[in-house]
Backbone bond lengths (Angstrom), bond angles and torsions (degrees), N, CA, C in turn:
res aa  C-N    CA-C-N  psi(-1)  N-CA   C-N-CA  omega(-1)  CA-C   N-CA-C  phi
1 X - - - 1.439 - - 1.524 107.71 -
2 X 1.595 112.72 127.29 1.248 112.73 149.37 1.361 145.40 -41.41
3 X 0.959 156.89 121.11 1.249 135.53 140.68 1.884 123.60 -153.05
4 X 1.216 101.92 148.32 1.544 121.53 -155.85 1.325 103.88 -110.44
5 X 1.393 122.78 113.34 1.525 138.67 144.82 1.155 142.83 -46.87
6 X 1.489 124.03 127.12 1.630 104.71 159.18 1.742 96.81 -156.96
7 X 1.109 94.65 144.80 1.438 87.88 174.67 1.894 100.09 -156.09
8 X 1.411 107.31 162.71 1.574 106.10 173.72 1.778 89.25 -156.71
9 X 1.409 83.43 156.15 1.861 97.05 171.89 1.759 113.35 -67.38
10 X 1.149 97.05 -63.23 1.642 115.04 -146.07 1.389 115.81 -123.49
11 X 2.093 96.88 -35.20 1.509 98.95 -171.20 1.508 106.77 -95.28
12 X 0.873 102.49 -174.61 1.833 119.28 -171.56 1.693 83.75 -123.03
13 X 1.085 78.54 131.15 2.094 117.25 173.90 0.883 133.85 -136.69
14 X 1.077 139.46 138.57 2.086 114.75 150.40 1.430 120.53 -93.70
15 X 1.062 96.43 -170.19 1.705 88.66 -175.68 1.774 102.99 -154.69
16 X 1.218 104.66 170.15 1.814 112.37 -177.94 1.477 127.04 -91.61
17 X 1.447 95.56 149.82 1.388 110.85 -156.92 1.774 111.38 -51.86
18 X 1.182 98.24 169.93 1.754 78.23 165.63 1.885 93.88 -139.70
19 X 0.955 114.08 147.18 1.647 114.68 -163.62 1.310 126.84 -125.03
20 X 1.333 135.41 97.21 1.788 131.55 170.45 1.172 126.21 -35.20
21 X 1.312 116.45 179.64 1.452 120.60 168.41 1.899 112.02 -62.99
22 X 1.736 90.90 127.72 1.536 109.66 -173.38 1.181 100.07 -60.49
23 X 1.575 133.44 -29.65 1.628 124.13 -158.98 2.065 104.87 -71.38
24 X 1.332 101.06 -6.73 1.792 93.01 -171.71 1.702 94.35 -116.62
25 X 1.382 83.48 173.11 1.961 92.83 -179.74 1.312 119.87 -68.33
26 X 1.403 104.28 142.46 1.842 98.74 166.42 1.733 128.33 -36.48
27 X 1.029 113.34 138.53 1.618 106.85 176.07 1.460 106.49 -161.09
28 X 1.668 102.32 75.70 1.625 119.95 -164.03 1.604 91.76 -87.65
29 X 1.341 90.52 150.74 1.797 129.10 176.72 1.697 119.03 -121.78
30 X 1.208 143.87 142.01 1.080 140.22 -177.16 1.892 98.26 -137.73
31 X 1.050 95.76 147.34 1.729 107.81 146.45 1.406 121.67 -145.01
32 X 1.717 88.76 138.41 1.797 86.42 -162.14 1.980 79.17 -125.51
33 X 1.543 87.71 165.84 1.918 110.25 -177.55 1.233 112.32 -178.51
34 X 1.479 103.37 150.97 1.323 114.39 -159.00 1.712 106.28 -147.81
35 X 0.952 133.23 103.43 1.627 129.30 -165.25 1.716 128.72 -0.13
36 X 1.597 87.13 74.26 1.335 117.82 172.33 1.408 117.06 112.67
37 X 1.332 109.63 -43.62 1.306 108.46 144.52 1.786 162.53 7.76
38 X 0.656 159.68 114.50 1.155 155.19 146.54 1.731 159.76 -149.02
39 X 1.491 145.72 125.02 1.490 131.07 164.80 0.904 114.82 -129.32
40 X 1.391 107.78 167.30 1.520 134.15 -168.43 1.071 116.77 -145.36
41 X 1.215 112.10 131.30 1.711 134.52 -172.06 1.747 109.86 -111.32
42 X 1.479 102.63 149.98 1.666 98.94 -179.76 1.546 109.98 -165.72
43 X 1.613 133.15 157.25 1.041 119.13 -159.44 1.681 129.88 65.77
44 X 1.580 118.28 15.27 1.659 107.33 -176.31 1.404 114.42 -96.53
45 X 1.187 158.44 168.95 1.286 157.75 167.77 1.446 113.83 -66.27
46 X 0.964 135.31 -22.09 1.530 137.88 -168.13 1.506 119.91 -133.40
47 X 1.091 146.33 147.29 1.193 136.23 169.36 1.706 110.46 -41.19
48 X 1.802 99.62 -79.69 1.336 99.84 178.84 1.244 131.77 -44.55
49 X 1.406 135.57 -21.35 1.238 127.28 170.77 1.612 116.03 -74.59
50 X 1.399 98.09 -17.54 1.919 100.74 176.31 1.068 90.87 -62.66
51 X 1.354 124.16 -79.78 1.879 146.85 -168.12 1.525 94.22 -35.76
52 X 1.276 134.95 -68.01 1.577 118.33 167.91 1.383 127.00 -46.21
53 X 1.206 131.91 -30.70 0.969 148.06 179.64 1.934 113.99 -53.79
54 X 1.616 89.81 -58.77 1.306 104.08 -155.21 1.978 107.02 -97.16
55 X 1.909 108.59 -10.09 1.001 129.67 154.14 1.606 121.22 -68.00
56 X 0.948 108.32 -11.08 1.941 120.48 -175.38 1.204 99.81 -98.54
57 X 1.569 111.09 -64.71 1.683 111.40 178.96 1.372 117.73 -36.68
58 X 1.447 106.66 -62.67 1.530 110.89 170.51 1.523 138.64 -53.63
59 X 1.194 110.22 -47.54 1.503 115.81 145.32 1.148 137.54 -55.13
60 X 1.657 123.36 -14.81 1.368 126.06 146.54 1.600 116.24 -67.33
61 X 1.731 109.04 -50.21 1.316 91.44 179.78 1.469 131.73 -53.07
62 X 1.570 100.82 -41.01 1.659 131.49 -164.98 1.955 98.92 -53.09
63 X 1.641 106.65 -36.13 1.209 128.64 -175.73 1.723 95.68 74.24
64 X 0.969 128.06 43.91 1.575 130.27 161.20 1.702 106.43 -156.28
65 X 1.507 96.93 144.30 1.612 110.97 -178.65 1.438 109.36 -78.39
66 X 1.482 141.74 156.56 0.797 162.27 156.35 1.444 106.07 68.15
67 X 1.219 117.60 58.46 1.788 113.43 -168.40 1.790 110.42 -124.53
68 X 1.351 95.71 -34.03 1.672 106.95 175.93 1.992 121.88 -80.96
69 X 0.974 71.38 146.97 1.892 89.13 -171.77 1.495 93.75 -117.61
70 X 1.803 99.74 144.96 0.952 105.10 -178.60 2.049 122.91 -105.75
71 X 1.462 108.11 112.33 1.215 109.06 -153.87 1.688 131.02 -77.91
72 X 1.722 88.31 -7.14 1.384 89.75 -159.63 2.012 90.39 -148.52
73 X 1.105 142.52 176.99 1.152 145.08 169.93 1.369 121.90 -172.41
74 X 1.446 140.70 152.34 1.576 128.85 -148.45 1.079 111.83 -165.92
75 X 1.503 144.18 145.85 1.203 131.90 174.89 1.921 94.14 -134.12
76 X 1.519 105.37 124.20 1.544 119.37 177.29 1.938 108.78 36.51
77 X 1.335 103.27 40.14 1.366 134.43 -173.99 1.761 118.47 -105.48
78 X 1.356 124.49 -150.21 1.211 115.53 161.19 1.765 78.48 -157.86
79 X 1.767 109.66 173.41 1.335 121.35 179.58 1.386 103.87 -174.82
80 X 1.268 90.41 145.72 1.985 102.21 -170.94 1.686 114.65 -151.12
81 X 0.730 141.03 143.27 0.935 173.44 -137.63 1.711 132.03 -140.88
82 X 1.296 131.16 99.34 1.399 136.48 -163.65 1.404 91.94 -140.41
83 X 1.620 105.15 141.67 1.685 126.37 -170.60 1.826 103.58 -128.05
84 X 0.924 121.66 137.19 1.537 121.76 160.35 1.410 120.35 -96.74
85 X 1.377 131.20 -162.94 1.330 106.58 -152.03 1.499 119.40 -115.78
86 X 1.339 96.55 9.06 1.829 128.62 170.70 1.160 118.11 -113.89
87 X 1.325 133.55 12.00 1.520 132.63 155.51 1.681 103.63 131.20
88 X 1.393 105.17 3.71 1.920 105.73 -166.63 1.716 92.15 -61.56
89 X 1.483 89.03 174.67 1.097 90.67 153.79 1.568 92.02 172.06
90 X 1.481 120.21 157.63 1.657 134.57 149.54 1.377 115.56 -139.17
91 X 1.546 78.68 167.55 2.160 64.39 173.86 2.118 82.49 -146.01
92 X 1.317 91.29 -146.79 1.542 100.32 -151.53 1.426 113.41 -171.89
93 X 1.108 129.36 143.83 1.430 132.77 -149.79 1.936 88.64 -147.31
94 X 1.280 111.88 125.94 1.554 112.95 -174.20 1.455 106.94 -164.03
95 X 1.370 126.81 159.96 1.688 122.97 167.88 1.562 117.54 -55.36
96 X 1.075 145.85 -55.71 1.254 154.04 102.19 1.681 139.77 19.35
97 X 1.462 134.59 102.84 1.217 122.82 138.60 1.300 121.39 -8.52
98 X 1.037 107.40 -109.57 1.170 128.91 163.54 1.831 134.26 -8.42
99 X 1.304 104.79 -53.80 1.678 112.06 163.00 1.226 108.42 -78.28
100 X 1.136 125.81 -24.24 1.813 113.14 179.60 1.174 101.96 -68.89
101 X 1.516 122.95 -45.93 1.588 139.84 -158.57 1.399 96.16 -66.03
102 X 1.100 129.19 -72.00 1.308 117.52 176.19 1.928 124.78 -66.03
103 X 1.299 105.22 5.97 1.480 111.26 179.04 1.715 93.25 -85.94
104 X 1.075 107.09 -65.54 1.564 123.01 -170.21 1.610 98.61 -46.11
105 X 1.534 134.02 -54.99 1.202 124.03 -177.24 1.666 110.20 -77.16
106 X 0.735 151.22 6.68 1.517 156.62 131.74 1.685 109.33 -65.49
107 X 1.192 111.43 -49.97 1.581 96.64 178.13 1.646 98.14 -60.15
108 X 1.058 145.50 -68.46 1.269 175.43 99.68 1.303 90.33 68.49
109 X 1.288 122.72 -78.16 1.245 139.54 -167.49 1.268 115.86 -67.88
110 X 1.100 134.43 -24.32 1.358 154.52 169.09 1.729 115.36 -62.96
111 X 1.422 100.36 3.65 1.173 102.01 -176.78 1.619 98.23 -132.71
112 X 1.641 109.00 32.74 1.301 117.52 160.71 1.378 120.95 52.03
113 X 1.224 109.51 42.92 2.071 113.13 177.45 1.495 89.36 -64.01
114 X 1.530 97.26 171.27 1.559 109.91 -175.03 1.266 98.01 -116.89
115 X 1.741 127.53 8.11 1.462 111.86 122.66 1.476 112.01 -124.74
116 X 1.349 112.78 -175.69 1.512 108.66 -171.51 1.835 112.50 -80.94
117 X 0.745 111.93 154.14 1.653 138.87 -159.00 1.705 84.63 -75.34
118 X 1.771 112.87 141.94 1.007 121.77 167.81 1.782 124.20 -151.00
119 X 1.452 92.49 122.64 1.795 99.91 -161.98 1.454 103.81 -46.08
120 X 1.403 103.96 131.22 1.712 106.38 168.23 1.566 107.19 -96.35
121 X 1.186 120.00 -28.26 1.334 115.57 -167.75 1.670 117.53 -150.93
122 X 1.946 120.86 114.58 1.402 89.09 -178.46 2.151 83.74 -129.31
123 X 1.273 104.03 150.54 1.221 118.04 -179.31 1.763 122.31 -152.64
124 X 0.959 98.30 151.11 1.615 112.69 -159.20 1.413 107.77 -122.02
125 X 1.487 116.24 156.83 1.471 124.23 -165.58 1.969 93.01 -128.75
126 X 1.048 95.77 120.43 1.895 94.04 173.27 1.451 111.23 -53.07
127 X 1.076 118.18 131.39 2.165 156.77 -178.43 1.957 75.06 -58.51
C-alpha cells in the first residue's frame, strides 16, 4: 500500500503530489485550510484547477479571500486532512478514504496536541 505524508505544526506549506497510473485521465483533488478552516476539490482536469477549486471553497467558508493554503493535492488518489487543537495538523494522500484518514491523524498526532488530532476532511478523485 501506498501512502503519502505531510504534516507541519504551525507553518503553512505545501506539499507533493501523489500520482496514479499515467495510462488513464487526470482526476486531480486538492485540500486547502486555513485556521480551522477548510475545502476540497475533486474530479478537475489539472492540478491547478483542483488547488483553485478547493482554495475558493475555503475562502468562502473562512468568509475571507485569499486566506487558505493548499495542504494536500492528488491525482485519481484520495487525501485527508486532520487538525489538532493548537494549529497541528497533517494530512495524507493514499488509495483509500479511509487510509489517508487515518494516515493524516497519525501524522497529526505526532506532533503531540494535548488532545488527539481529528480528521476534518477525507476525499477522493475517481481512478
Amino acid at each position: 500500500m501506498l501512502v503519502f505524508l505531510f504534516s507541519c505544526g504551525l507553518a503553512d506549506i505545501a506539499v507533493s503530489p501523489a500520482h496514479a497510473d499515467p495510462g488513464s485521465a487526470p482526476s486531480w483533488g486538492a485540500i486547502a485550510a486555513k485556521s480551522g478552516w477548510y475545502g476540497f476539490s475533486y474530479n478537475h482536469p489539472s492540478r491547478d484547477a483542483a488547488e483553485r477549486a478547493a482554495r475558493a471553497q475555503c475562502d468562502r467558508t473562512a468568509g475571507r479571500s485569499g486566506t487558505c493554503v493548499v495542504r494536500a493535492y492528488f491525482d485519481r488518489s484520495c487525501g485527508a486532512l486532520a487538525t489538532g487543537n493548537y494549529g497541528e495538523w497533517g494530512t495524507a494522500i493514499a488509495p483509500t478514504a479511509s487510509t489517508a484518514g487515518r494516515a493524516a491523524v497519525t501524522e497529526c498526532d505526532n506532533h503531540l496536541p494535548t488532545e488527539p488530532c481529528k480528521m476534518v476532511v477525507s476525499v477522493c478523485s475517481p481512478r
